[in-house]
Structures are given as C-alpha cells and as structure tokens.
Phi, psi and omega in degrees: 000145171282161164329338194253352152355144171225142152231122189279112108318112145290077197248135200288152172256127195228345205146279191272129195268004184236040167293158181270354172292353180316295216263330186320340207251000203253313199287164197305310190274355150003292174334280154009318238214136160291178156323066194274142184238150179259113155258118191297147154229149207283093166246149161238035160051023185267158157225107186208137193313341173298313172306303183280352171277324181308303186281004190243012179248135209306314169298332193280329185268316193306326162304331197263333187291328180293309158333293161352288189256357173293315186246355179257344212356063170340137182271340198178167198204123188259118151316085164269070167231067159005275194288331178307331144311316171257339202319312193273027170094150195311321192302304163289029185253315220299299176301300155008275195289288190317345173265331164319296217261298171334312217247346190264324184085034202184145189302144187211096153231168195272175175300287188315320182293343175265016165271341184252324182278010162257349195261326173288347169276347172280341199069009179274140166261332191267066202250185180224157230187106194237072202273135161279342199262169193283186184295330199275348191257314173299317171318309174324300266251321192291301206301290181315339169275294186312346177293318197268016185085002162249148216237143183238119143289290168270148155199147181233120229238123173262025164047052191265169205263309195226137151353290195286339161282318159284343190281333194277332203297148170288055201314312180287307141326306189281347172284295183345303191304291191336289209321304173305351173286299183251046170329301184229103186203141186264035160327136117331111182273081178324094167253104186292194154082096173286347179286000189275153189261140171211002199298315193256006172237050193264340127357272205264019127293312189274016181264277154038272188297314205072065166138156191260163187266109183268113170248198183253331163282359169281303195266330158310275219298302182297357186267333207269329210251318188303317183321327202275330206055035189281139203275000159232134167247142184276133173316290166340317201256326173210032127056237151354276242255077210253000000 
C-alpha cells in the first residue's frame, strides 16, 4: 500500500468530541496504519429502533461517504456504527454495505458485520455479550448474532439510553464485574457500541475478562484494514484477530 492508504469512517456526530477515531492518526502506532479520515453523519445518538433504522439508511450515509472518497480517496469505508447496523437485522446489514459499496465504489462494511466476520476467523460460535445499550436494542443486537450462527450465552445490558451515556460509561469496570459473574468460561466477550473508547485498553480488557474481548472498535478497524489488504495488522489493536 502507498503512504497515502486511506481509511474511511463513518462515524455518528452524537455529542462527544474525544472518540478515538479523532485521535487514532495521532497514537503511538500510527506508523501501522494508514490515514484514517473520519466522516460525521449528523445523529442524537439515541438508541432506540426507530432512531436507529433512521440513522442506518443508506441515503443518510451516502453523501458523507462520498465526500469520504471524492476528497480523501479512501481505499475502503467502514459504517462504525454497531446498532445502526444490526437494528434491522443480518439481511439488512448484509444490504446496507453492498448498496454503500455499489455507490462509493470502494470495499464497505459495517461495524455489526465485522463482529461476525472476526468471530468466523476465531472459529467462535459461542459468545458472551456486555451490551451498553438498553434491553430492547440488545435483544436485537442477540437475533442478529444468531442470524449469522452464533449464540450469545451470558449477556449484560447496561441500559444507556444515548451514544454519550456509553462513551461515559465505567467500561472497564463493567468487564470486571461480568468477569466476576462469570467465570469460568473461555467466550469471547462482545463489547459493541463504537462510542465506547477501547482501542488503547484492550490489554487490561482481556486482563479484566480472563479471555478475549472483541470490542467494536477493534473488529472496524480490523474488517477496515483487511478491506485495504492493508499488510500489517497491529498487534496492539487486534491482537487475535490476524
């Protein structure tokens, strides 16, 4: 790949200015990594389904993408939106990206699709699940994993209402506790939700957990760097996930 590698994001504008896709261009590892540009699509961050089928339809995402590759010229464009992704179920996430990638002209998948195309490269069927999100959005979040073949066992709903409630949230902790929940079982433990920052504690997540933690900002970056064929996947950021 050249220096001028791009990676495109689609990140909801919710609130909070110190997600880490800001800054990633920034980190120690940087060197790793291509260019990443952040495109806003305009959100209030709620989550709740309605809100979220709204903000997950493809006219809403297609001007910023475009934007994406017309002045940036992104090699590929990750949705980093979770629920927005999944609300409406795996066909329609399945849909999403292929009409996204039709119009952009460049490889596209979502957040929720890369949680299921990192767990088939783990060989996992089986997971455990430490959802931010309220109950009704999390139930989703489990159909949609079972569409695609996988069974969620233990799961914990921290019921935040809004994007900016989870970016807040006591993330590390809130592993801790499960873990203390759940002991003793080697899952993977699924933490969604891209407002959450996890990039630079994924370390004393899977110390936390005991076993590893697939998070969301973890499996975008890592589905955005496979799309690129880009030839270092970093350790530090996906770990596993090779």
């Amino acid at each position: 790949m050249s220096p001028q590698s791009c990676l495109g994001i689609l990140l909801p504008e919710d609130g909070p200015t110190d997600y880490e896709w800001y800054t990633l261009n920034a980190s120690a590892e940087a060197d790793e990594l291509p260019t990443i540009e952040v495109g806003q699509i305009p959100s209030d961050g709620l989550h709740a389904p309605g809100a979220l089928l709204a903000l997950g339809a493809t006219e809403r995402l297609t001007p910023v993408g475009e934007r994406l590759v017309n002045r940036h010229g992104v090699d590929a464009v990750v949705w980093a939106c979770t629920s927005a992704s999944f609300i409406g179920g795996l066909d329609w996430a399945r849909a999403q990206s292929v009409q996204l990638e039709s119009v952009l002209g460049v490889p596209v998948i979502s957040t929720a699709l890369a949680f299921h195309e990192a767990l088939a490269a783990l060989g996992c069927r089986e997971v455990d699940l430490l959802s931010p999100y309220p109950d009704e959005v999390t139930r989703q979040l489990m159909r949609f994993l079972e569409e695609g073949g996988v069974t969620v066992e233990h799961v914990e709903a921290l019921d935040c209402t809004y994007a900016a409630d989870s970016h807040q949230a006591d993330i590390v902790g809130a592993v801790s506790d499960f873990a203390r929940q759940y002991p003793e079982t080697t899952r993977p433990l699924l933490v969604p939700d891209t407002a959450v920052n996890t990039l630079l504690r994924l370390d004393t997540l899977n110390e936390c957990a005991g076993r590893q933690v697939l998070t969301a900002n973890q499996v975008t970056l890592w589905a955005g760097l496979k799309r690129m064929n880009w030839p270092t996947i970093p350790e530090r950021f996906c770990r596993a996930l090779r």
